[in-house]
Biopython code that builds the backbone (N, CA, C, O; Angstrom):
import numpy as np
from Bio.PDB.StructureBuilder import StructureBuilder

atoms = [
    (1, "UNK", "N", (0.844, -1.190, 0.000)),
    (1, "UNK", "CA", (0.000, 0.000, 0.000)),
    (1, "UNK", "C", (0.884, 1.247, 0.000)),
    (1, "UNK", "O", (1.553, 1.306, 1.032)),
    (2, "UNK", "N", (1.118, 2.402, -0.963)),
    (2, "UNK", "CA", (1.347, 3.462, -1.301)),
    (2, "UNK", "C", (0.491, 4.300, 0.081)),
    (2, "UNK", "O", (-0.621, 4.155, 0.590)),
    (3, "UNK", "N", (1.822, 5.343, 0.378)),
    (3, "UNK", "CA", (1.465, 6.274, 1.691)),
    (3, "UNK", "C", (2.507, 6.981, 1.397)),
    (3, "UNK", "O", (3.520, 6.600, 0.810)),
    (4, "UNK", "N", (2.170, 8.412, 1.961)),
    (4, "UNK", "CA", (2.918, 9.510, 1.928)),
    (4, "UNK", "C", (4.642, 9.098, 2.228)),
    (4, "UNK", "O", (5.493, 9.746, 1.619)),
    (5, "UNK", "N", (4.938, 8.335, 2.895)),
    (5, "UNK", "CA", (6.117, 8.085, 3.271)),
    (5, "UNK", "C", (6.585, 7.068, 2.147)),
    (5, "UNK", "O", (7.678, 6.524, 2.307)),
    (6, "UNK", "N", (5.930, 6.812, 1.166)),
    (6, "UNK", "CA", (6.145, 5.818, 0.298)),
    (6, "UNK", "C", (7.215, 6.425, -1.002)),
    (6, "UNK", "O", (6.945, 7.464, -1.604)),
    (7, "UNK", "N", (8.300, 5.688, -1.266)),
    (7, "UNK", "CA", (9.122, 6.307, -2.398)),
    (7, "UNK", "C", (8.922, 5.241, -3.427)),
    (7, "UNK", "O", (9.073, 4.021, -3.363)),
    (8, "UNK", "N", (8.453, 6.216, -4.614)),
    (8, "UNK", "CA", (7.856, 5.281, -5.937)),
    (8, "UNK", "C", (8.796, 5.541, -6.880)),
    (8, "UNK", "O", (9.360, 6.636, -6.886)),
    (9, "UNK", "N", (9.098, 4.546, -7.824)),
    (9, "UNK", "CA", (9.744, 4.664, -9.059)),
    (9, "UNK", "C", (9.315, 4.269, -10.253)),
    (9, "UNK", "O", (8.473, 3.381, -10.115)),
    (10, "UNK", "N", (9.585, 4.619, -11.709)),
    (10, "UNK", "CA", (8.804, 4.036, -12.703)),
    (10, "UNK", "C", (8.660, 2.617, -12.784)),
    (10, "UNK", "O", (9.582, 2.228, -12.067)),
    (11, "UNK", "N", (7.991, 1.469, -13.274)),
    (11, "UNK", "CA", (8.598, 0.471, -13.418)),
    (11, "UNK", "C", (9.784, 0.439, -14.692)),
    (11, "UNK", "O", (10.054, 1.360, -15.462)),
    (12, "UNK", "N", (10.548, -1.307, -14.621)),
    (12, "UNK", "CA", (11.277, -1.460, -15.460)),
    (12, "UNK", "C", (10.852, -1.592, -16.922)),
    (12, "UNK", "O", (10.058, -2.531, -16.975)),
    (13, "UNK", "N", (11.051, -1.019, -18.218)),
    (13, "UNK", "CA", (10.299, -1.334, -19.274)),
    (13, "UNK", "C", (9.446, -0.096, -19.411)),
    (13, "UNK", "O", (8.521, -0.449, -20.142)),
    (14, "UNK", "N", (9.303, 0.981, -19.135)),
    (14, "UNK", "CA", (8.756, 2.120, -19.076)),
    (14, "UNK", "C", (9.864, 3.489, -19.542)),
    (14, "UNK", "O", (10.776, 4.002, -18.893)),
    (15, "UNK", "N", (9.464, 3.729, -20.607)),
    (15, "UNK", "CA", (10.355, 4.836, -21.335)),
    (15, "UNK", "C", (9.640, 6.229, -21.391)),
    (15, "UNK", "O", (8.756, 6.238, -22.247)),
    (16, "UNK", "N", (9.788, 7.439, -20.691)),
    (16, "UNK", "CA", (9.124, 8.692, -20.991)),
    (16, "UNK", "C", (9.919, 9.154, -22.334)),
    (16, "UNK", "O", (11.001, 8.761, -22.769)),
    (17, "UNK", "N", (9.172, 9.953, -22.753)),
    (17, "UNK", "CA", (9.745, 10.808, -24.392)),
    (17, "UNK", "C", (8.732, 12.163, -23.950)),
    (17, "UNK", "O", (7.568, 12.286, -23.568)),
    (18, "UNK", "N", (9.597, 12.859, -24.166)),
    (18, "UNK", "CA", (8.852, 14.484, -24.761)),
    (18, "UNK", "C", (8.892, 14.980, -26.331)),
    (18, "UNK", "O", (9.938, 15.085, -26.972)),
    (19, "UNK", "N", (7.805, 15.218, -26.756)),
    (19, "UNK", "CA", (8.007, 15.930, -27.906)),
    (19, "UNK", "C", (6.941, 16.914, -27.507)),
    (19, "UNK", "O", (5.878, 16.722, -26.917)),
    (20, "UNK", "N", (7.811, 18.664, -28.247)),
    (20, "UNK", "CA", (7.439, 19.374, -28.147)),
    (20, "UNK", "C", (6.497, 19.830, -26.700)),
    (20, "UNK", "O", (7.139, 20.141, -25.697)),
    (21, "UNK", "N", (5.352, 19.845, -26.663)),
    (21, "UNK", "CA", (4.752, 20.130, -25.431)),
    (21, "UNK", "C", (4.265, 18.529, -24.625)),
    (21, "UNK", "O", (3.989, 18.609, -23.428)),
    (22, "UNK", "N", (4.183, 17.277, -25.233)),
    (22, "UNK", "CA", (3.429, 16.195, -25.295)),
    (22, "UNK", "C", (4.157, 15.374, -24.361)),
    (22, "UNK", "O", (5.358, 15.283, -24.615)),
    (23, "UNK", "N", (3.797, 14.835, -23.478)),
    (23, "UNK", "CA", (4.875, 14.283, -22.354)),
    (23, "UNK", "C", (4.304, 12.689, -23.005)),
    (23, "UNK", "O", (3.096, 12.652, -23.236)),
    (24, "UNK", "N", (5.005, 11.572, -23.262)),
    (24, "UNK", "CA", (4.229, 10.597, -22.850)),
    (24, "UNK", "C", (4.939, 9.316, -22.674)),
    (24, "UNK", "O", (5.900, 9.251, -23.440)),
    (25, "UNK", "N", (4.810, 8.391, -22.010)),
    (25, "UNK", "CA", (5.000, 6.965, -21.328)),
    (25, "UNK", "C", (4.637, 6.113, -22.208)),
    (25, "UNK", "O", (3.504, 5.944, -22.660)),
    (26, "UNK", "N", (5.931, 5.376, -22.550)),
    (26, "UNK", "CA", (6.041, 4.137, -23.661)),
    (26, "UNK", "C", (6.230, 2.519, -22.975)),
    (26, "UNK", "O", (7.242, 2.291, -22.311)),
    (27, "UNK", "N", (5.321, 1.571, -23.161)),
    (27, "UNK", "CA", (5.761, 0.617, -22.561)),
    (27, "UNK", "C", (6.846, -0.146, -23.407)),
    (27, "UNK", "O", (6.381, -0.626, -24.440)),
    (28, "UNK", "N", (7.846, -0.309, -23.255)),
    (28, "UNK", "CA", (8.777, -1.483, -24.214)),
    (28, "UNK", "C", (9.172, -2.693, -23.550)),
    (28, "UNK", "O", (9.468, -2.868, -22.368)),
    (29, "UNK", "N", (9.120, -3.598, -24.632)),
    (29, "UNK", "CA", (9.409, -5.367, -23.924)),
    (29, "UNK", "C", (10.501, -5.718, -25.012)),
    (29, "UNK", "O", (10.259, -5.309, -26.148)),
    (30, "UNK", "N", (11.934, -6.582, -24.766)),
    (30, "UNK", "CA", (12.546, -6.985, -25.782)),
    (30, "UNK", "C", (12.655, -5.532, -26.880)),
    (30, "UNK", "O", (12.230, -5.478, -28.034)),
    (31, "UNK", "N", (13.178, -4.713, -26.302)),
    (31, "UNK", "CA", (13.267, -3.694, -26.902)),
    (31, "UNK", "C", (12.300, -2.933, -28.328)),
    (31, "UNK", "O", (12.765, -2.352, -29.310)),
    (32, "UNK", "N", (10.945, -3.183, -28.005)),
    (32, "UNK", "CA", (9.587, -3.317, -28.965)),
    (32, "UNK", "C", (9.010, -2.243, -28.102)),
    (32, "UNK", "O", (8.939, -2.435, -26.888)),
    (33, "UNK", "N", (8.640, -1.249, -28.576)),
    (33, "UNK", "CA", (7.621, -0.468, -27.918)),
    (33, "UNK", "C", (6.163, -0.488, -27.991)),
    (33, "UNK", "O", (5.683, 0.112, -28.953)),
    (34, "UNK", "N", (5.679, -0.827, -27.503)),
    (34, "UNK", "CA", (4.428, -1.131, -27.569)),
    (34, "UNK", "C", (3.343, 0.056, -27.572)),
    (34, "UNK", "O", (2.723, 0.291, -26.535)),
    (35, "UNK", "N", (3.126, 0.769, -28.685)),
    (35, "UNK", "CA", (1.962, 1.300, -29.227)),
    (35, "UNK", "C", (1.070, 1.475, -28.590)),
    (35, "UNK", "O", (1.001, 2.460, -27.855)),
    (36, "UNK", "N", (0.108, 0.562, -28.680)),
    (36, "UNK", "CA", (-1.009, 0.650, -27.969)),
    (36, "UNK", "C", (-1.650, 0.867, -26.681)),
    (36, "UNK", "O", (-2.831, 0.937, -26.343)),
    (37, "UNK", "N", (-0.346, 0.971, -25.944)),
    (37, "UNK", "CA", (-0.216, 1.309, -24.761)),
    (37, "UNK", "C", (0.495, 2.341, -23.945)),
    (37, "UNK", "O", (0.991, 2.346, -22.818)),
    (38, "UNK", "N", (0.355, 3.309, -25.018)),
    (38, "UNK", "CA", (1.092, 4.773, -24.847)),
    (38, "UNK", "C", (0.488, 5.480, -24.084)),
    (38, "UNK", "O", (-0.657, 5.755, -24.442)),
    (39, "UNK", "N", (1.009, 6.111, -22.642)),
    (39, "UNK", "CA", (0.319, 7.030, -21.819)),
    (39, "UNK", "C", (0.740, 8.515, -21.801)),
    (39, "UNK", "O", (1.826, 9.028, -21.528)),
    (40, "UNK", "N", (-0.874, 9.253, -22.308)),
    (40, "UNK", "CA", (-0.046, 10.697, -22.267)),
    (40, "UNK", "C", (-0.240, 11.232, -20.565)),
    (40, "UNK", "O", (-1.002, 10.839, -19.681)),
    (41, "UNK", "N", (0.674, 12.151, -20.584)),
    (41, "UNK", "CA", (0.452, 12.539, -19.347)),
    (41, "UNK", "C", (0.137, 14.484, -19.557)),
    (41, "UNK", "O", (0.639, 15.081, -20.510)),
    (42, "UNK", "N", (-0.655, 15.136, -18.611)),
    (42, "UNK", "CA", (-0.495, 16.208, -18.408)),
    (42, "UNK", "C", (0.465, 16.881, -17.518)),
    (42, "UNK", "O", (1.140, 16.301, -16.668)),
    (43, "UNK", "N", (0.488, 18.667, -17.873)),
    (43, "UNK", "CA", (1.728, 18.815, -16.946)),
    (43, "UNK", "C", (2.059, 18.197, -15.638)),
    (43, "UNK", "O", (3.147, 17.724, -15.306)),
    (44, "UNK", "N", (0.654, 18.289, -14.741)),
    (44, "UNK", "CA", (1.209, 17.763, -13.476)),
    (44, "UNK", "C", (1.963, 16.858, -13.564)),
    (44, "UNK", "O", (3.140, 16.793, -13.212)),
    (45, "UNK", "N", (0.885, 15.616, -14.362)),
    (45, "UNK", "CA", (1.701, 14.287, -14.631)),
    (45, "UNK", "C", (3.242, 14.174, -14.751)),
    (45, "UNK", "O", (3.945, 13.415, -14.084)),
    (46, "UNK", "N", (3.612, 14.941, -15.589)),
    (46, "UNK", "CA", (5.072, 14.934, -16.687)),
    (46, "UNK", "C", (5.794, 15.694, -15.313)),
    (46, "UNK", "O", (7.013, 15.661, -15.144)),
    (47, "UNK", "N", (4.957, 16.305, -14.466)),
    (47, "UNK", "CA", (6.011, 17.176, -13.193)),
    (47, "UNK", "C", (6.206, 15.943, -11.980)),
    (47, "UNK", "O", (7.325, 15.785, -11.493)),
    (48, "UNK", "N", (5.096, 15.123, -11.551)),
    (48, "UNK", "CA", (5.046, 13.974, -10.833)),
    (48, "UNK", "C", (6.276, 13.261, -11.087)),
    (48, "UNK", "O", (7.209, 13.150, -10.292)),
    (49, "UNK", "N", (6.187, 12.646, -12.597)),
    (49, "UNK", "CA", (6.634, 11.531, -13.056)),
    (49, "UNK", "C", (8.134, 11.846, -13.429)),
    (49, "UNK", "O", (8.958, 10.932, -13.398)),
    (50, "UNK", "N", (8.497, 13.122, -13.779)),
    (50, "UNK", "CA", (10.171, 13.214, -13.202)),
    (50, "UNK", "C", (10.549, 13.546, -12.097)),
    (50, "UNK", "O", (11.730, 13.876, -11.996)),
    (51, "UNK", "N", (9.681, 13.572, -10.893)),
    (51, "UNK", "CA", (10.406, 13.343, -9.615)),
    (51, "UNK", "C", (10.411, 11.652, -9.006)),
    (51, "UNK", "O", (10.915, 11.170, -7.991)),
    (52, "UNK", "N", (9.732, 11.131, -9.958)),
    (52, "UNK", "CA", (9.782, 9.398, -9.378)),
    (52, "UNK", "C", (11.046, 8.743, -9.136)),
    (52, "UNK", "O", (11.106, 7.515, -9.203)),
    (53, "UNK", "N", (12.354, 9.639, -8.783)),
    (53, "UNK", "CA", (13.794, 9.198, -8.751)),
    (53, "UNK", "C", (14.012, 7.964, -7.839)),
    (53, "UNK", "O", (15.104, 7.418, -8.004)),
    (54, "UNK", "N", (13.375, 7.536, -7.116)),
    (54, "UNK", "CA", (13.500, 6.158, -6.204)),
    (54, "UNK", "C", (14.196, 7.099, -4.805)),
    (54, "UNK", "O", (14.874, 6.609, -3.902)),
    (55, "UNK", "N", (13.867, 8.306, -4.927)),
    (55, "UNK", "CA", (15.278, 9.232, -3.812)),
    (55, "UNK", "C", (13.608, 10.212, -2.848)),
    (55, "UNK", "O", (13.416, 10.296, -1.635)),
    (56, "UNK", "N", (12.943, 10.635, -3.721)),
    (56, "UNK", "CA", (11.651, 11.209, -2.868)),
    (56, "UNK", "C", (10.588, 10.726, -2.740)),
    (56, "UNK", "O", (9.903, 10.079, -3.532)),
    (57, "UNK", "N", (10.387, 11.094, -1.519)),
    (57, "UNK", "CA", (9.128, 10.237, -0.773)),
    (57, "UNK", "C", (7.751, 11.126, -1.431)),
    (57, "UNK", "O", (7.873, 12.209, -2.002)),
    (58, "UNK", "N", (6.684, 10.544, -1.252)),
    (58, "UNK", "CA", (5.262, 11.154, -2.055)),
    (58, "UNK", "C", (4.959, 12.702, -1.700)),
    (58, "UNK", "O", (4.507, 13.646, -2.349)),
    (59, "UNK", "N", (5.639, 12.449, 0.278)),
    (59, "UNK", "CA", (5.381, 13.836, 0.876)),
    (59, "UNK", "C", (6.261, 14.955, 0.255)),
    (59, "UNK", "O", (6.038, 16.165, 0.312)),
    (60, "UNK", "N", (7.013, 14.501, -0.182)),
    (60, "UNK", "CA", (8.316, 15.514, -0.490)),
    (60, "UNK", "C", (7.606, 16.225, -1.915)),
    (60, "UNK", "O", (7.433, 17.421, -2.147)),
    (61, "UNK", "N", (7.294, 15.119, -2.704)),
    (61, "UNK", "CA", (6.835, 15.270, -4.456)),
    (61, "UNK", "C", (5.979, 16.874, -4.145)),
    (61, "UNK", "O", (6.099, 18.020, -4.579)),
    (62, "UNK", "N", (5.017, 16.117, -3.065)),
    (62, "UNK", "CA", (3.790, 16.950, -2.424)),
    (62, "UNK", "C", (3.973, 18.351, -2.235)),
    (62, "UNK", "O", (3.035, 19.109, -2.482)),
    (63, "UNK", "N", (5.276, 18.871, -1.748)),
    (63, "UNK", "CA", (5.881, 19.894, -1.260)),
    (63, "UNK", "C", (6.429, 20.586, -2.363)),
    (63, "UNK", "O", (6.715, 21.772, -2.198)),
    (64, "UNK", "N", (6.653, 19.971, -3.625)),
    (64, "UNK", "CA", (7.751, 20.363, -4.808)),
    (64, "UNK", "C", (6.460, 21.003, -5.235)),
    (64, "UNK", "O", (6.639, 22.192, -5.499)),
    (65, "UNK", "N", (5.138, 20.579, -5.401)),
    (65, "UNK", "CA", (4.004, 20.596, -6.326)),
    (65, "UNK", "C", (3.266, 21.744, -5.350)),
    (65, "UNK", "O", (2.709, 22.669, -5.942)),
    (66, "UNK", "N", (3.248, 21.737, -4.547)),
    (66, "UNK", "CA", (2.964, 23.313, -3.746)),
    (66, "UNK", "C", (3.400, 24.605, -4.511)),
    (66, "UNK", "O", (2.690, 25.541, -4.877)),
    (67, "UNK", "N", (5.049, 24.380, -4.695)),
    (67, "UNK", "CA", (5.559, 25.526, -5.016)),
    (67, "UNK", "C", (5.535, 25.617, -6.518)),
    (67, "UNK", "O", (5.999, 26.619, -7.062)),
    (68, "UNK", "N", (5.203, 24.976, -6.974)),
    (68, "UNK", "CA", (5.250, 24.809, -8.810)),
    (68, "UNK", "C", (4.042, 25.479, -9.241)),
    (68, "UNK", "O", (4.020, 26.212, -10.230)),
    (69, "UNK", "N", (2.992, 25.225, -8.479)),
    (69, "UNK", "CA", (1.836, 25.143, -9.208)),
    (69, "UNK", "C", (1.201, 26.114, -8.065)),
    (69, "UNK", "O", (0.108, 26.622, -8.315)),
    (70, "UNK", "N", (1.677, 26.326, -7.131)),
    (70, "UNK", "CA", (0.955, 27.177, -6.262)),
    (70, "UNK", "C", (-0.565, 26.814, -6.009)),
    (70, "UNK", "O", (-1.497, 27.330, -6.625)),
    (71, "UNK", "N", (-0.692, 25.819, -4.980)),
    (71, "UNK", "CA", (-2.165, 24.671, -4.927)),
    (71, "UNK", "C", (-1.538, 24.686, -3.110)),
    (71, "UNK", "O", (-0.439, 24.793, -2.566)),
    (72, "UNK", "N", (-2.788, 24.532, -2.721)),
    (72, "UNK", "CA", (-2.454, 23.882, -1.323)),
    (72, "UNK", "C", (-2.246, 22.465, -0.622)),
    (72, "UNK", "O", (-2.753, 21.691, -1.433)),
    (73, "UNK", "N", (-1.969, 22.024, 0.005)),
    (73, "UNK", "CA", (-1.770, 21.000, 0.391)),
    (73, "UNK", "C", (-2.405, 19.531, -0.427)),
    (73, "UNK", "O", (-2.067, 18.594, -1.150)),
    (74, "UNK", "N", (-3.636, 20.173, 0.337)),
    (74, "UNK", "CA", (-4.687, 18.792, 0.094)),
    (74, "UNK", "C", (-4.905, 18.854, -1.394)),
    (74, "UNK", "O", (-5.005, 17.768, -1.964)),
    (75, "UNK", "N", (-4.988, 19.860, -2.052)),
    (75, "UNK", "CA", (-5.246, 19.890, -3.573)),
    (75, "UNK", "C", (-3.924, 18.753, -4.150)),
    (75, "UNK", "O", (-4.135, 17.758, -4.844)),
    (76, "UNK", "N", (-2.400, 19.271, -3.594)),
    (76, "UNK", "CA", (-1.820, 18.535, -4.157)),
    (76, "UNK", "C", (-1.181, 17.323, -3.826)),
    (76, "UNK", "O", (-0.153, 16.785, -4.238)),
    (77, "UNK", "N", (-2.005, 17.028, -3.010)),
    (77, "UNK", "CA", (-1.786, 15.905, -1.909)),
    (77, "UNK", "C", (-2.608, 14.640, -2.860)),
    (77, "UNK", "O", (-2.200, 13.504, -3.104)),
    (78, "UNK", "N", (-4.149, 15.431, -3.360)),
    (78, "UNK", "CA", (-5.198, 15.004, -3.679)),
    (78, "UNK", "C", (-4.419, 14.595, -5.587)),
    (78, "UNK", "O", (-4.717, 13.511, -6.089)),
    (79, "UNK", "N", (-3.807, 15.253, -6.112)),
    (79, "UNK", "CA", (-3.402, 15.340, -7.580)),
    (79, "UNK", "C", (-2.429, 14.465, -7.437)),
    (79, "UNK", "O", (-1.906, 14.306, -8.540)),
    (80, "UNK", "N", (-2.002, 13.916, -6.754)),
    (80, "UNK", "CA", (-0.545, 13.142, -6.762)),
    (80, "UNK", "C", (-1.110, 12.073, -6.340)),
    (80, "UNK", "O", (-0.581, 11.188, -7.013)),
    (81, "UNK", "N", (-2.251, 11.343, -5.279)),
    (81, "UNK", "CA", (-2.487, 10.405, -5.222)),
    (81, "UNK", "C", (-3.553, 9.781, -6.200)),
    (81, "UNK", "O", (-3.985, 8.644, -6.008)),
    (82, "UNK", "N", (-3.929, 10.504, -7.173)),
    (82, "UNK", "CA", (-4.561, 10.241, -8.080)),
    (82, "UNK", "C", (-3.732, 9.519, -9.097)),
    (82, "UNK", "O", (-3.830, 8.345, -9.455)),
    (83, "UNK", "N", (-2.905, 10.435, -9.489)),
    (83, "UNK", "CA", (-1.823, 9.943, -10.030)),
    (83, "UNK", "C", (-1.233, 8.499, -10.025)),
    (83, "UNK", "O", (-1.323, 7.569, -10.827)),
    (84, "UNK", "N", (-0.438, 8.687, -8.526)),
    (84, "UNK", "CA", (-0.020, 7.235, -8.406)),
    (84, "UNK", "C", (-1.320, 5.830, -8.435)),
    (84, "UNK", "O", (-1.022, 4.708, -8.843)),
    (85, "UNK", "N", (-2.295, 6.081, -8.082)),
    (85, "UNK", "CA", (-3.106, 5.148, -8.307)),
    (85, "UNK", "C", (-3.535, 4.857, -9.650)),
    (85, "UNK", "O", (-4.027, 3.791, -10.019)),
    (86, "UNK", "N", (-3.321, 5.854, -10.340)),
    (86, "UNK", "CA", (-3.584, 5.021, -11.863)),
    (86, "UNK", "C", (-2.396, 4.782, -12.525)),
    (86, "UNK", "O", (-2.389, 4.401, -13.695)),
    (87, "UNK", "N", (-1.345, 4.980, -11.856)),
    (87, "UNK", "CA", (0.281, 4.672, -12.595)),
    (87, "UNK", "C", (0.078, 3.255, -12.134)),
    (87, "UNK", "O", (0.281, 2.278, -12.854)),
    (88, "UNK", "N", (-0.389, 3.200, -10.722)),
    (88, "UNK", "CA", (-0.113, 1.266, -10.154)),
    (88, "UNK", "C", (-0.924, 0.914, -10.469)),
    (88, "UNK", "O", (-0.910, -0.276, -10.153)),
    (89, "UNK", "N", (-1.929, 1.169, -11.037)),
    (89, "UNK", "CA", (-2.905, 0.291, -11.625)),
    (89, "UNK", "C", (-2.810, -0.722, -13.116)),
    (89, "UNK", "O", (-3.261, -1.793, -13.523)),
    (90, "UNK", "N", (-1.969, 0.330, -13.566)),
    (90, "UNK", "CA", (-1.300, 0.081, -15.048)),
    (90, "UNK", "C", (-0.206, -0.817, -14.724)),
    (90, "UNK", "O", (-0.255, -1.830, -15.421)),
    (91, "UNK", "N", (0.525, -0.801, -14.107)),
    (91, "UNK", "CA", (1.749, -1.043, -13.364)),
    (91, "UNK", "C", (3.132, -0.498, -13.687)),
    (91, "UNK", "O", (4.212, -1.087, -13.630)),
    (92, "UNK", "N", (2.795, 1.066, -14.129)),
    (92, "UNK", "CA", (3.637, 1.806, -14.390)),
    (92, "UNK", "C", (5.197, 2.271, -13.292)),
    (92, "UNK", "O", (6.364, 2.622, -13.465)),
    (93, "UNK", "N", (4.226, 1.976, -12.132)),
    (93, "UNK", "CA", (5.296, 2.340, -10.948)),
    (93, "UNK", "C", (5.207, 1.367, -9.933)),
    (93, "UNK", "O", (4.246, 0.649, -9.658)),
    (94, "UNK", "N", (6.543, 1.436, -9.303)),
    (94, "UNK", "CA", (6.291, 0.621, -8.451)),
    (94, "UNK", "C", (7.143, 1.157, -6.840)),
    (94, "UNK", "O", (8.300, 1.575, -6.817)),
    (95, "UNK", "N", (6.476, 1.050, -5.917)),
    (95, "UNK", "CA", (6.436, 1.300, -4.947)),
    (95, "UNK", "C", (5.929, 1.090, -3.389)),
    (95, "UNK", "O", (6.295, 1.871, -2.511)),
]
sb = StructureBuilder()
sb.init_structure("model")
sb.init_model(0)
sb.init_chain("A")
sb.init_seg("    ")
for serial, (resi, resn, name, xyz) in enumerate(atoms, 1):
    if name == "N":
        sb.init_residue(resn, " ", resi, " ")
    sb.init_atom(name, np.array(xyz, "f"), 0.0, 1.0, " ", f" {name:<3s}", serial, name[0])
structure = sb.get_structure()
């Protein structure tokens, strides 16, 4: 179970790419990227998902996303656990 004290990382087989403004999450197996299973992300997302360093905890992310976006706590308390629950659902991250 994912909790504030929890430090998440992408899973293995998970490639981000940016183009232009478009953030998005590639699954690859045997070095094949798999298409059909391309996740775009929005800014928050693309701001979440490069702090997933295996080094900050959710609370910390929480604190980065305060000052970025200028949101309060629970707003971004609330945007980040959204987040991770549909990253582990996919099994994008693991943590």
């Amino acid at each position: 179970m994912i909790d504030l004290n929890s430090i998440v990382t992408p899973s293995p087989g998970i490639v981000p790419r940016k183009t232009g403004d478009e953030y998005v999450l590639v699954p690859v197996s045997n070095n094949i990227a798999d298409m059909d299973s391309v996740y775009t992300l929005n800014e928050t997302g693309a701001f979440i998902w490069e702090r997933l360093d295996g080094k900050s905890s959710l609370a910390e992310i929480i604190s980065c996303m305060q000052s970025e976006f200028d949101v309060d706590a629970e707003t971004a308390k609330n945007d980040l656990l959204t987040f991770v629950t549909e990253m582990e659902k996919f099994l994008i991250i693991t943590g």
